[in-house]
TIKE-927834 format. One record per residue (C-alpha): chain; x, y, z; residue in one letter. Coordinates in steps of 0.1 Angstrom, whole numbers. Each point is the difference from the previous one (the first is absolute). Example, Ala and Ser with C-alpha at 12.3 -4.5 7.8 and 13.67 -1.06 7.14 Angstrom:
2
rogu c->A | c1->123 | c2->-45 | c3->78 | r->a
rogu c->A | c1->14 | c2->34 | c3->-7 | r->s
//
This chain:
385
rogu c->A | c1->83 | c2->-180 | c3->47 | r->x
rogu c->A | c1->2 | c2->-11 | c3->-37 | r->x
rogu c->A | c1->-7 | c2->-34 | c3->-13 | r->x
rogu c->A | c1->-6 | c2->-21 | c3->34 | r->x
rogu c->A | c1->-25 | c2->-30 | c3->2 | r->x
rogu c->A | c1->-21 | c2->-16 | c3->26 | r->x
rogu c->A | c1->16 | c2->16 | c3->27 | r->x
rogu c->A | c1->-20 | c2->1 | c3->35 | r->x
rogu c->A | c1->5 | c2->29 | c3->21 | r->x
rogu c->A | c1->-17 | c2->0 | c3->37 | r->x
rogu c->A | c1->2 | c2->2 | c3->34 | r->x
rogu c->A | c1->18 | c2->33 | c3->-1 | r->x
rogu c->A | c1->-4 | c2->35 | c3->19 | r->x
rogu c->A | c1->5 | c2->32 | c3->-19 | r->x
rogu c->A | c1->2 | c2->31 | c3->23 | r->x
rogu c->A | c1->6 | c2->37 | c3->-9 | r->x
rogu c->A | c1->3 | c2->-3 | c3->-39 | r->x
rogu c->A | c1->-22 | c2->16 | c3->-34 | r->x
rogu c->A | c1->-6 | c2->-34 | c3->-10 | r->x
rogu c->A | c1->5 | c2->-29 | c3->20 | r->x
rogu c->A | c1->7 | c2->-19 | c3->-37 | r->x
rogu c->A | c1->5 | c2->0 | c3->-35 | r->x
rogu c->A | c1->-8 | c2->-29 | c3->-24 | r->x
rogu c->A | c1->16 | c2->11 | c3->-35 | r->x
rogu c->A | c1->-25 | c2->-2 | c3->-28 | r->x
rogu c->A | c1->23 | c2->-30 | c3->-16 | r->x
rogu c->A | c1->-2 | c2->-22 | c3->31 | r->x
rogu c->A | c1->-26 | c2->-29 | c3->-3 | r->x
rogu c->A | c1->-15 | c2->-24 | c3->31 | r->x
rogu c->A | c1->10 | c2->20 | c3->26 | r->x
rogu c->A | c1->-17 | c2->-9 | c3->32 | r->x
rogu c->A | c1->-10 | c2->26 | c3->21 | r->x
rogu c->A | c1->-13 | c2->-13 | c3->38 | r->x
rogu c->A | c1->-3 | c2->9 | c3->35 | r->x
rogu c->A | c1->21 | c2->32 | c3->-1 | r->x
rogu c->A | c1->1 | c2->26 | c3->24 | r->x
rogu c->A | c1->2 | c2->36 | c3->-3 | r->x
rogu c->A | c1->0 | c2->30 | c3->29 | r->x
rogu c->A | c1->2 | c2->38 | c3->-13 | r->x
rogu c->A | c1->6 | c2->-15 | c3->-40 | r->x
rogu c->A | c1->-21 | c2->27 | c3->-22 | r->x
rogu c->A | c1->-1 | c2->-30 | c3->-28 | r->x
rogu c->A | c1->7 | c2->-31 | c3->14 | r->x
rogu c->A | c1->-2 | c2->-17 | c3->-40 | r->x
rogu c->A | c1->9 | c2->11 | c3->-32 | r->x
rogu c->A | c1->-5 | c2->-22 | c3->-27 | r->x
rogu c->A | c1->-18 | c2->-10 | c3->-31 | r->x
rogu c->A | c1->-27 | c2->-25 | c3->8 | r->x
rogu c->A | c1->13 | c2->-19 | c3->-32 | r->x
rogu c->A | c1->37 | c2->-11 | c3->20 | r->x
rogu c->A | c1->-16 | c2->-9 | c3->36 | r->x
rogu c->A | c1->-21 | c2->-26 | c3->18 | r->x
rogu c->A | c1->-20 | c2->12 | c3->30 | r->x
rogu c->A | c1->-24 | c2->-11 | c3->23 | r->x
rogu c->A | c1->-31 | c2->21 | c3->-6 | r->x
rogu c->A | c1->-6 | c2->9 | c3->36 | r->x
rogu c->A | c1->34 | c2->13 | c3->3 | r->x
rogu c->A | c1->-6 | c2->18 | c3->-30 | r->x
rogu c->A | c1->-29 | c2->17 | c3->15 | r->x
rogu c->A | c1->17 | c2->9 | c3->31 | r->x
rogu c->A | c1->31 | c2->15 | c3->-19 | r->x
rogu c->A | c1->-25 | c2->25 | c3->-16 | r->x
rogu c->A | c1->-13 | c2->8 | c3->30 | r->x
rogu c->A | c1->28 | c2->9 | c3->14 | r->x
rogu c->A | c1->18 | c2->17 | c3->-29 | r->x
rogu c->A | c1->-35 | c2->21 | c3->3 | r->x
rogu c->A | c1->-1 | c2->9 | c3->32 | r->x
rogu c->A | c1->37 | c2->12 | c3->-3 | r->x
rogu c->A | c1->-13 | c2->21 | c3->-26 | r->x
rogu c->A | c1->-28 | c2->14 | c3->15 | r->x
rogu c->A | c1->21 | c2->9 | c3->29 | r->x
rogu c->A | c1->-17 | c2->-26 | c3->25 | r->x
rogu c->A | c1->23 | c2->-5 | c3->26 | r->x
rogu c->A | c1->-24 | c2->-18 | c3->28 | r->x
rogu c->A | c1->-33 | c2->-20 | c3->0 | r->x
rogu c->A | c1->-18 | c2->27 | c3->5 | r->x
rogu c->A | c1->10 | c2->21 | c3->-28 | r->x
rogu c->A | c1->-13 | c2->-29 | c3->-26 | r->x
rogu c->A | c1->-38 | c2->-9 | c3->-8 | r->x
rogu c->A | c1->-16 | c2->-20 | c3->28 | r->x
rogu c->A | c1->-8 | c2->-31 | c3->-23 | r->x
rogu c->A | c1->40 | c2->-1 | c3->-7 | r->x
rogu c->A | c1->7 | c2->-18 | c3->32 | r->x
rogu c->A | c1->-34 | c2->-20 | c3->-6 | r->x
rogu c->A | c1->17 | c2->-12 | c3->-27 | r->x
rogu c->A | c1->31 | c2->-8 | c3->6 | r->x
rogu c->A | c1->-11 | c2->-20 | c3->32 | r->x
rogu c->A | c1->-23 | c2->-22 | c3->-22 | r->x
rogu c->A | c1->25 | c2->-4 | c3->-25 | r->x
rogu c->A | c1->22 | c2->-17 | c3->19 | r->x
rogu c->A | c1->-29 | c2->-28 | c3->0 | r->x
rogu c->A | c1->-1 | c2->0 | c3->-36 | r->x
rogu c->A | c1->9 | c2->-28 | c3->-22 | r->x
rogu c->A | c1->13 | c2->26 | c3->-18 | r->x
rogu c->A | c1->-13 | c2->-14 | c3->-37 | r->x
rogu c->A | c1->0 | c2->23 | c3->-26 | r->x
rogu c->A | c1->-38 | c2->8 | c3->2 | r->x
rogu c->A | c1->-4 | c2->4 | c3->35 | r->x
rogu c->A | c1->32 | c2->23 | c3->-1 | r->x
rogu c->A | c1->-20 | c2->19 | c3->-25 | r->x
rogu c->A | c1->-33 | c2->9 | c3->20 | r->x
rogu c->A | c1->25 | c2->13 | c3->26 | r->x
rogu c->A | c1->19 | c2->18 | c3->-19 | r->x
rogu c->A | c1->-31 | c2->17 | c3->-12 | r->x
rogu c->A | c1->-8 | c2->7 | c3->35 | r->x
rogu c->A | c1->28 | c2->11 | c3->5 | r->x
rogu c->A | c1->-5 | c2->29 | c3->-30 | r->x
rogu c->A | c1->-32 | c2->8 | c3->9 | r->x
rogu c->A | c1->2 | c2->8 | c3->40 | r->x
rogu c->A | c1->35 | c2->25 | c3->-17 | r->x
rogu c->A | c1->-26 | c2->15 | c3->-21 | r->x
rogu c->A | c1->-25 | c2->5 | c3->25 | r->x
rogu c->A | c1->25 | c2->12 | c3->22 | r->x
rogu c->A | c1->15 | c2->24 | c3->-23 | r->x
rogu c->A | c1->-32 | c2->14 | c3->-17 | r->x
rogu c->A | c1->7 | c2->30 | c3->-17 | r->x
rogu c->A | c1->33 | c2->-1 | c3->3 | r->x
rogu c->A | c1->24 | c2->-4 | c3->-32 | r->x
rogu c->A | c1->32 | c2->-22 | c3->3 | r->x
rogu c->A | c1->33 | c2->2 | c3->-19 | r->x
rogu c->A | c1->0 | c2->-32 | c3->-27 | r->x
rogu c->A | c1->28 | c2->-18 | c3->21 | r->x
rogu c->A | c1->-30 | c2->-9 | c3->27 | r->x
rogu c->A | c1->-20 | c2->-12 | c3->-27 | r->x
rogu c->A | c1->26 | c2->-20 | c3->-19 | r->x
rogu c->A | c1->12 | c2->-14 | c3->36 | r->x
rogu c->A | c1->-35 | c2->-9 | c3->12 | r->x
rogu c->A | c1->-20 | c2->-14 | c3->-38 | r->x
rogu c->A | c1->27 | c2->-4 | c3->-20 | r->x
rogu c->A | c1->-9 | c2->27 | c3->-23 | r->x
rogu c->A | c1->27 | c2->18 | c3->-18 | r->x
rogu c->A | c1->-8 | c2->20 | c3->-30 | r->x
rogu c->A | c1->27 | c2->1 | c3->-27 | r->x
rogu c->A | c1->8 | c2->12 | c3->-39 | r->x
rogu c->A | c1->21 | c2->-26 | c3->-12 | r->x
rogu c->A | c1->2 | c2->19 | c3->-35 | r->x
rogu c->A | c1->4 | c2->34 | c3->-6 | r->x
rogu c->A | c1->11 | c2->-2 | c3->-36 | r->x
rogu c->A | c1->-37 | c2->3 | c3->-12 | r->x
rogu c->A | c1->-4 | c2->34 | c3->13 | r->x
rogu c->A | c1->41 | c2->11 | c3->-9 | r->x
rogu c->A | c1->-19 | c2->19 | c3->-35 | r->x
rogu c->A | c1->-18 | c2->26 | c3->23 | r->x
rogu c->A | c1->19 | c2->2 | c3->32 | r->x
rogu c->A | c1->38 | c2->-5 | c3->-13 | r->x
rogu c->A | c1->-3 | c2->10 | c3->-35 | r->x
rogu c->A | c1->-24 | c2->28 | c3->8 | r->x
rogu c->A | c1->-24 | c2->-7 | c3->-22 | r->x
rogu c->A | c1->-42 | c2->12 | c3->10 | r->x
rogu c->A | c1->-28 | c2->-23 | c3->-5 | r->x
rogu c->A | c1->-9 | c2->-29 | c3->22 | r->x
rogu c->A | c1->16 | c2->-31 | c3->11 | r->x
rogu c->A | c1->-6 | c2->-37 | c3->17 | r->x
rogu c->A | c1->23 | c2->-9 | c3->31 | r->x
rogu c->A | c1->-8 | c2->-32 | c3->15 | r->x
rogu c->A | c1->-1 | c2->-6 | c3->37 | r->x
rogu c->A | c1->5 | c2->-38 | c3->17 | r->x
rogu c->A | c1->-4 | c2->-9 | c3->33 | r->x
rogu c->A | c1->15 | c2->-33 | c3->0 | r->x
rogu c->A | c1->-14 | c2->-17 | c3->36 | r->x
rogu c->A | c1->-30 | c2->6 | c3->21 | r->x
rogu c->A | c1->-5 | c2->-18 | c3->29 | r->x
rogu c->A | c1->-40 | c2->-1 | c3->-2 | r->x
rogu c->A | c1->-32 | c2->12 | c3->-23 | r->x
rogu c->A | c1->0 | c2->36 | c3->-2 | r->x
rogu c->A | c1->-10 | c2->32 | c3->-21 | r->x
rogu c->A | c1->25 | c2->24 | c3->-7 | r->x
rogu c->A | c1->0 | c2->35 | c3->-13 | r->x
rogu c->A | c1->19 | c2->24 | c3->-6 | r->x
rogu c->A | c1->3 | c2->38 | c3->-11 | r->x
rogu c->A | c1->19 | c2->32 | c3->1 | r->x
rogu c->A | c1->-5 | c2->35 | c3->11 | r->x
rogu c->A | c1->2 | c2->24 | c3->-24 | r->x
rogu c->A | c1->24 | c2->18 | c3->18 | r->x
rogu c->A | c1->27 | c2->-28 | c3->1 | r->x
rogu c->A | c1->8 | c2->4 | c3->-36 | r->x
rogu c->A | c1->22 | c2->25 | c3->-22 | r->x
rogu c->A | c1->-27 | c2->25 | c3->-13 | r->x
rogu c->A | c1->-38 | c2->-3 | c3->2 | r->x
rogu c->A | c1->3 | c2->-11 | c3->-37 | r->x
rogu c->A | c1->8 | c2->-39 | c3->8 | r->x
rogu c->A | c1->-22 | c2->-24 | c3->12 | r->x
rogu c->A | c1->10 | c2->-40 | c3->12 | r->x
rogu c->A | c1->-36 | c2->-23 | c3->-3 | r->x
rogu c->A | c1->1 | c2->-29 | c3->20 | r->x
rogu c->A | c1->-27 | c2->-32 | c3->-7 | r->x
rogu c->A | c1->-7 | c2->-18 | c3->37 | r->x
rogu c->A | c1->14 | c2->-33 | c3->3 | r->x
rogu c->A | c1->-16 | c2->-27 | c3->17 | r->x
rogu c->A | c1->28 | c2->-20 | c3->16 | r->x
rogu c->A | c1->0 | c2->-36 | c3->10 | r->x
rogu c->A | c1->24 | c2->-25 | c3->21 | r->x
rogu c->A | c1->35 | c2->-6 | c3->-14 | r->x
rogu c->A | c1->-6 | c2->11 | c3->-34 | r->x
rogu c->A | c1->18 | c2->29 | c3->-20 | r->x
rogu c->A | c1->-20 | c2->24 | c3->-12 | r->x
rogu c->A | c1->7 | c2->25 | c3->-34 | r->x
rogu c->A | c1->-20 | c2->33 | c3->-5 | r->x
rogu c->A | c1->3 | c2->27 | c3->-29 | r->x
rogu c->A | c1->-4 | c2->38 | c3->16 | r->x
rogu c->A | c1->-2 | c2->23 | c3->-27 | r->x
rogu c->A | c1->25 | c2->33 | c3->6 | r->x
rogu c->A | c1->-5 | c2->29 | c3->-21 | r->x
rogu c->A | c1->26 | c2->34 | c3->-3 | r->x
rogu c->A | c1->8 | c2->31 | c3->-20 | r->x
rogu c->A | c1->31 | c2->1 | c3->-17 | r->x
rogu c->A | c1->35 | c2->0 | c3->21 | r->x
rogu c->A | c1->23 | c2->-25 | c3->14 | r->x
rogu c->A | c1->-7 | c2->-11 | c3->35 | r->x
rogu c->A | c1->33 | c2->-11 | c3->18 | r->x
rogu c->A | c1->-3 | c2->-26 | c3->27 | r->x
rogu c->A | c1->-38 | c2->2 | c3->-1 | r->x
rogu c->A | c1->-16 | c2->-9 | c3->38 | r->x
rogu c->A | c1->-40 | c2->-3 | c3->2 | r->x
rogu c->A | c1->-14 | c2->3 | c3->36 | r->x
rogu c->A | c1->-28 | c2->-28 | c3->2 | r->x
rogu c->A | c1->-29 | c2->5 | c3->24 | r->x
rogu c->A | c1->-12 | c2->-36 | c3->4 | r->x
rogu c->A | c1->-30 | c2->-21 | c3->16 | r->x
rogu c->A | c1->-4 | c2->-33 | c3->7 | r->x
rogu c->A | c1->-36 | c2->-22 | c3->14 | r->x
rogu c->A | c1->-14 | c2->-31 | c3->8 | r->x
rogu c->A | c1->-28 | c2->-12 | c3->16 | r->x
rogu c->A | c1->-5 | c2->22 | c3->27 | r->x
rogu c->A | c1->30 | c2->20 | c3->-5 | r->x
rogu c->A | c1->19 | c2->26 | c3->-15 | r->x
rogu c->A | c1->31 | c2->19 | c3->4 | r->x
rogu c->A | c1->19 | c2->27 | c3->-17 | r->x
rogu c->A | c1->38 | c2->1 | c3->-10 | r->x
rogu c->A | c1->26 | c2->23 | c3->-17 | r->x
rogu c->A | c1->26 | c2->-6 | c3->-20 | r->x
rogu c->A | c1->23 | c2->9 | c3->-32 | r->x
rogu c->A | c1->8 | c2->-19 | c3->-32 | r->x
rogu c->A | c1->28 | c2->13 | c3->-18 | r->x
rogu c->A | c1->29 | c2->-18 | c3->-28 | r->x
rogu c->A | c1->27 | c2->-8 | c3->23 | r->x
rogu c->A | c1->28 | c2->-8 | c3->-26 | r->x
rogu c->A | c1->-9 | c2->35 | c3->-15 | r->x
rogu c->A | c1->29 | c2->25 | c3->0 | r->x
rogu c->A | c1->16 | c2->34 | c3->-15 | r->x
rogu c->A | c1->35 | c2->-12 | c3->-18 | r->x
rogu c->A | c1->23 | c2->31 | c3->-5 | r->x
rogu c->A | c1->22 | c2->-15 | c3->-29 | r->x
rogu c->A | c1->3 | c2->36 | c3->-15 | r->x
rogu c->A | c1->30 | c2->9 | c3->19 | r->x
rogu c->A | c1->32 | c2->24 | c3->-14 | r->x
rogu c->A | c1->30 | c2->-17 | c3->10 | r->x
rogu c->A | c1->38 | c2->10 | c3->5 | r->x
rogu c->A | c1->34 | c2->-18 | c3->-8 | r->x
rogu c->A | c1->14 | c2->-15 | c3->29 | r->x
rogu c->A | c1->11 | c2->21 | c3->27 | r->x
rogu c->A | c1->23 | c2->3 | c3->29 | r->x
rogu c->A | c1->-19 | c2->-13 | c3->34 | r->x
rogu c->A | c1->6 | c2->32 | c3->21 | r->x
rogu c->A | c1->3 | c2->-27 | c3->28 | r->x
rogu c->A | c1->28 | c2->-15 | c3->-12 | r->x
rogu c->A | c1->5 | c2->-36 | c3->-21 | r->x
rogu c->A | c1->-24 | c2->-21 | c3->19 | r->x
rogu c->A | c1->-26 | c2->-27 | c3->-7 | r->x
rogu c->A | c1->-31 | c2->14 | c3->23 | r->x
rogu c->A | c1->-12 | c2->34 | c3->-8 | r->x
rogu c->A | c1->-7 | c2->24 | c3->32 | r->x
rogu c->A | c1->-16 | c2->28 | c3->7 | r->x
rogu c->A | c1->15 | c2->36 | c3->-21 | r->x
rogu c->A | c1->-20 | c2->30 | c3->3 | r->x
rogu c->A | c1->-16 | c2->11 | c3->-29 | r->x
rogu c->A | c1->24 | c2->28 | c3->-3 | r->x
rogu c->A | c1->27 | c2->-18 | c3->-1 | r->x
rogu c->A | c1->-14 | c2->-28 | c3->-24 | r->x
rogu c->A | c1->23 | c2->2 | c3->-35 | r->x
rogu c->A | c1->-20 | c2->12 | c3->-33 | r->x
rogu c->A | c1->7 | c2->-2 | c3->-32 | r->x
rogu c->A | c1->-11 | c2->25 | c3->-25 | r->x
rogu c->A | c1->-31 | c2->1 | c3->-19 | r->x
rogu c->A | c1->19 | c2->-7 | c3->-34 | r->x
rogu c->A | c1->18 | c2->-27 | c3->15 | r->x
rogu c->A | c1->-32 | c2->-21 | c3->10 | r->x
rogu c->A | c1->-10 | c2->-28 | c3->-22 | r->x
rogu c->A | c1->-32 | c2->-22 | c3->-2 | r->x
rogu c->A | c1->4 | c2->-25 | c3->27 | r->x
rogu c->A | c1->-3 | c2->-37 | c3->-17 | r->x
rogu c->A | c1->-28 | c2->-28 | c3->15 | r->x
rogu c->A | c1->-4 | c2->-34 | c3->-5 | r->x
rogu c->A | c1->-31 | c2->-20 | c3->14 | r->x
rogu c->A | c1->-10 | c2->24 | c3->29 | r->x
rogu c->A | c1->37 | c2->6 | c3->10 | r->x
rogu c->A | c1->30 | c2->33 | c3->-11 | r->x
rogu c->A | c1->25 | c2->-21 | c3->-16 | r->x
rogu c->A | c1->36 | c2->17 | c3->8 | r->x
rogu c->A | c1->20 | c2->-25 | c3->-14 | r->x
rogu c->A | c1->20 | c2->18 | c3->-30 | r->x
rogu c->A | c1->8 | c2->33 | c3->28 | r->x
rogu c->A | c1->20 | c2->-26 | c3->20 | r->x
rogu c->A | c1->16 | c2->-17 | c3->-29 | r->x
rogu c->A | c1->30 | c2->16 | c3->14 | r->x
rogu c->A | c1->14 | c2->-15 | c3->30 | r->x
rogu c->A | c1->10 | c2->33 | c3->10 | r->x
rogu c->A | c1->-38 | c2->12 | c3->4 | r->x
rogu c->A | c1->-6 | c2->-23 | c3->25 | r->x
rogu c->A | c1->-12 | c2->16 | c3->34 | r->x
rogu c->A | c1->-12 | c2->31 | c3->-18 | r->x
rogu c->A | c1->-30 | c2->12 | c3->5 | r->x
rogu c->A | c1->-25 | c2->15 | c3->-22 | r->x
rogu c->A | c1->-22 | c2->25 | c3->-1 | r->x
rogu c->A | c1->-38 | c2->-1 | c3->-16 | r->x
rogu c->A | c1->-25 | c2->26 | c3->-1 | r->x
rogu c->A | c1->-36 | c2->-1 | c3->-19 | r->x
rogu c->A | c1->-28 | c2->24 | c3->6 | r->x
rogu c->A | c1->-38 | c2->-13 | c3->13 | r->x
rogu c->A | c1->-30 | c2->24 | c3->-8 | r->x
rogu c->A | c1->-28 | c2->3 | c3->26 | r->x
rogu c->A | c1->-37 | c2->13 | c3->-10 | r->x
rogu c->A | c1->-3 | c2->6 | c3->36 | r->x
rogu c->A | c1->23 | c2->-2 | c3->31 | r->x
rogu c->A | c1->-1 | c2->-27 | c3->26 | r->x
rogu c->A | c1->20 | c2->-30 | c3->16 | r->x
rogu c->A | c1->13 | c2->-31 | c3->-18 | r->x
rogu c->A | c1->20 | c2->-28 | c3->12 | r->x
rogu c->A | c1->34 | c2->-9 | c3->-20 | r->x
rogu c->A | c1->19 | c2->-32 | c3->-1 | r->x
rogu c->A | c1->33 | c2->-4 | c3->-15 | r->x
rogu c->A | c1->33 | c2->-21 | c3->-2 | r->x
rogu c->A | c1->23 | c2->-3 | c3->30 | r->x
rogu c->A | c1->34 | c2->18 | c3->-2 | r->x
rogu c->A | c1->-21 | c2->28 | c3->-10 | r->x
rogu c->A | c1->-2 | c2->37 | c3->8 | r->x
rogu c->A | c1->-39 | c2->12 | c3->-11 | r->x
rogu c->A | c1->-4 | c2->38 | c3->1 | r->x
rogu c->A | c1->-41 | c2->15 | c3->-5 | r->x
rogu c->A | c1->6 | c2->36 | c3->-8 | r->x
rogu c->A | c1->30 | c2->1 | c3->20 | r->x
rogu c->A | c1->-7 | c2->-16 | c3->32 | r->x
rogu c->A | c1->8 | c2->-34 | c3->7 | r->x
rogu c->A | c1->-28 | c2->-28 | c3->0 | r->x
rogu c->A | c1->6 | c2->-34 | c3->18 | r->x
rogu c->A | c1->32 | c2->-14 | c3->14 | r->x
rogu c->A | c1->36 | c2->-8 | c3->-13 | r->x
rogu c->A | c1->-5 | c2->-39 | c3->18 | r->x
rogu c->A | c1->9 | c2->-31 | c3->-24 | r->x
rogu c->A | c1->-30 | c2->-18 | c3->-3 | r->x
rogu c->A | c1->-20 | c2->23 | c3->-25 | r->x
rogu c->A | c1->-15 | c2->27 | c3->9 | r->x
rogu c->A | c1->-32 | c2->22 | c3->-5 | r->x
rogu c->A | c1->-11 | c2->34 | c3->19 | r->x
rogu c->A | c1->-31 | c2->25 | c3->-3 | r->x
rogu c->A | c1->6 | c2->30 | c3->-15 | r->x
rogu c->A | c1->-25 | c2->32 | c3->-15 | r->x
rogu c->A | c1->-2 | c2->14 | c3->-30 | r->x
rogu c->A | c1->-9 | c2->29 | c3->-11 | r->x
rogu c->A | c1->-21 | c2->10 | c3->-28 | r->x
rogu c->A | c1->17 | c2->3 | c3->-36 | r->x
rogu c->A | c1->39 | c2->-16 | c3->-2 | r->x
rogu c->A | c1->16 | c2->-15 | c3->27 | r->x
rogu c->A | c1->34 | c2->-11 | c3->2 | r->x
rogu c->A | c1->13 | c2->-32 | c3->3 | r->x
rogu c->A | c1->33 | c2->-7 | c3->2 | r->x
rogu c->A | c1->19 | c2->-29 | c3->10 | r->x
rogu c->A | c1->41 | c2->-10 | c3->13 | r->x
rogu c->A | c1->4 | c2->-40 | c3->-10 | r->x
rogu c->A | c1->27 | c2->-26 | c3->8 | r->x
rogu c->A | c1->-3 | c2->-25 | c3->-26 | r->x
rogu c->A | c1->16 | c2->-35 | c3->9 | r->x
rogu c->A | c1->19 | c2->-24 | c3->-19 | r->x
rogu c->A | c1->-18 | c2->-23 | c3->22 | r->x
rogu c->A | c1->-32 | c2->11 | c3->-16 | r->x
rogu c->A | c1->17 | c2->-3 | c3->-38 | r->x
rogu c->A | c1->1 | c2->38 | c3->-1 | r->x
rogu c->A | c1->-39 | c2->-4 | c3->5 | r->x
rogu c->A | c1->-21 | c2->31 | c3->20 | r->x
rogu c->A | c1->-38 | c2->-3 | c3->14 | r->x
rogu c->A | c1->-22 | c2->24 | c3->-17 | r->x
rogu c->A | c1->-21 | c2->22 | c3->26 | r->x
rogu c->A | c1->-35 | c2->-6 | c3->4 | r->x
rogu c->A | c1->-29 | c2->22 | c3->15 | r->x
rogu c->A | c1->-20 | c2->-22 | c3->17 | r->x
rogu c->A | c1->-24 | c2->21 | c3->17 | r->x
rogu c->A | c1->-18 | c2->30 | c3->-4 | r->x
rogu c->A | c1->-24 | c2->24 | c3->17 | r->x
rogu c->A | c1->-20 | c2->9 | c3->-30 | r->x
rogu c->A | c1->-4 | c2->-20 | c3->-27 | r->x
rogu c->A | c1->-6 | c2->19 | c3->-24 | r->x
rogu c->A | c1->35 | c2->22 | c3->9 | r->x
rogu c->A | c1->26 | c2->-14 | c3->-21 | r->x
rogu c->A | c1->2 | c2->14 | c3->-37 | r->x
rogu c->A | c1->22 | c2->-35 | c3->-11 | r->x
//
């Protein structure tokens, strides 16, 4: 992990694990050879950018990343040629060219083998190297988070491919909000190790889309092959920040003057009146608490924040939130009361919800309180905010 260079790491055996290992995106000249891996779904993850590897073992790390994917557990579950061709690739001199034409062989006998059938994108990103990603959101943020109608570009990249290919890509109708959008894709013709930048076109009515997920039915061919893939692009860093909330003086912590908060039924969590709530101050993302604890005596209070979130429809979403936090969805508790930060799924209904909140600020922190996030949602188009 983090800045390490031209470190070799071989000869190892990885057995029973989600990823046999991790190169960190920072790390340069790492050295990847003559590893082992038995029941590993991923045996690497890394960017190609921070590792050295020989391109044979490359090849065979896809295969078997692939296979784990496609739920091949024997020789006889996999294409015929598979074996073919990891037999004669042993014999390989394993240069960069003659690694290719396998590797092609290798996609084609999966296509053949799999004709008809359509594949979740991990297979395809595991076996070509073809990953399909919106590295910028912020072009389309006047019609999807501002709300506004009208038409917009969103450009996809798909930074590696490990051969010559055609790509395209399109969605049901179904998949999105209404039948009013539409997402227009141009085909991409992708070649070896370069990065490749598209413009789709998305067009909307009016009204804010929260956390906006577009189901991509996609298609890639060569010569003599084809096969068809799935998957979703979406704006990971997107969120719902509930900054709006009422909050109370400092209160007594029904569980007595202690530095963890634990679990108090919602009954039994203190209130203050509505005319004794105030604005609750932020700075930079964060509640700052700082001038309710100015008095020494206030410290291991708690208090207690409420704000109200209107739904145009009901459905789930998923919360996170501070640690030493008690989060309350209409009256019933979401997530946990563990230390590390927490987050829970919760429904709303349609029209107000309440959201209410018992907090155990820190001097540790400087007084200083996450704000809670939604940072999933089943509809987007559900939130009001």
């Amino acid at each position: 992990m983090g800045w390490v260079v031209d470190s070799l790491l071989e000869n190892n055996t990885v057995e029973n694990a989600d990823v046999g290992a991790t190169i960190a995106d920072a790390a340069r000249n790492i050295v990847l050879r003559k590893n082992v891996f038995h029941k590993v779904d991923k045996p690497y993850d890394y960017n190609s950018h921070s590792v050295v590897i020989n391109p044979m073992e490359e090849l065979e790390s896809a295969m078997y990343e692939a296979a784990n994917l496609m739920g091949w557990e024997s020789p006889e579950d996999m294409p015929a040629e598979w074996q073919a061709i990891k037999k004669k690739a042993a014999h390989v001199n394993s240069t960069p060219e003659d690694v290719s034409t396998l590797w092609e062989k290798v996609v084609k006998s999966f296509a053949k083998f799999n004709l008809g059938t359509v594949v979740p994108n991990r297979i395809i990103e595991a076996l070509m190297g073809v990953e399909i990603q919106t590295p910028n959101w912020r072009t389309a943020d006047s019609i999807i988070r501002a709300g506004g109608s009208g038409s917009s570009q969103l450009m996809l990249r798909v930074p590696d491919s490990r051969f010559k290919s055609c790509l395209k890509l399109s969605v049901k109708p179904g998949d999105l909000p209404t039948d009013e959008w539409s997402f227009t894709i141009p085909q991409l013709n992708l070649e070896p190790g370069k990065s490749i930048d598209i413009n789709a076109t998305l067009s909307k009515p009016a009204g804010k889309a929260q956390m906006l997920r577009v189901p991509l039915q996609g298609e890639l061919s060569g010569d003599g092959w084809k096969v068809r893939f799935t998957t979703t692009i979406a704006n990971r860093w997107n969120a719902i920040s509930l900054d709006k909330f009422k909050i109370s003086k400092p209160l007594d912590n029904p569980l007595g003057r202690q530095s963890k908060l634990g679990y108090i039924k919602y009954q039994s969590i203190p209130k203050a009146a509505k005319e004794q709530l105030s604005d609750a101050p932020t700075e930079k993302g964060r509640f700052v608490f700082a001038s309710l604890y100015s008095d020494a005596s206030n410290a291991g209070k708690v208090l207690y924040g409420i704000t109200i979130l209107n739904a145009k429809i009901a459905g789930s979403v998923r919360f996170q939130f501070n640690r030493n936090c008690l989060f309350f969805v209409n009256g019933n508790i979401t997530g946990t009361t563990l230390g590390r930060g927490q987050w829970g799924f919760a429904s709303l209904d349609a029209g107000e919800n309440k959201i209410e909140m018992l907090m155990l600020p820190s001097k540790r922190d400087g007084w200083k309180f996450g704000i809670p996030r939604i940072t999933w949602v089943e509809n987007t188009m559900m939130i009001e905010q």
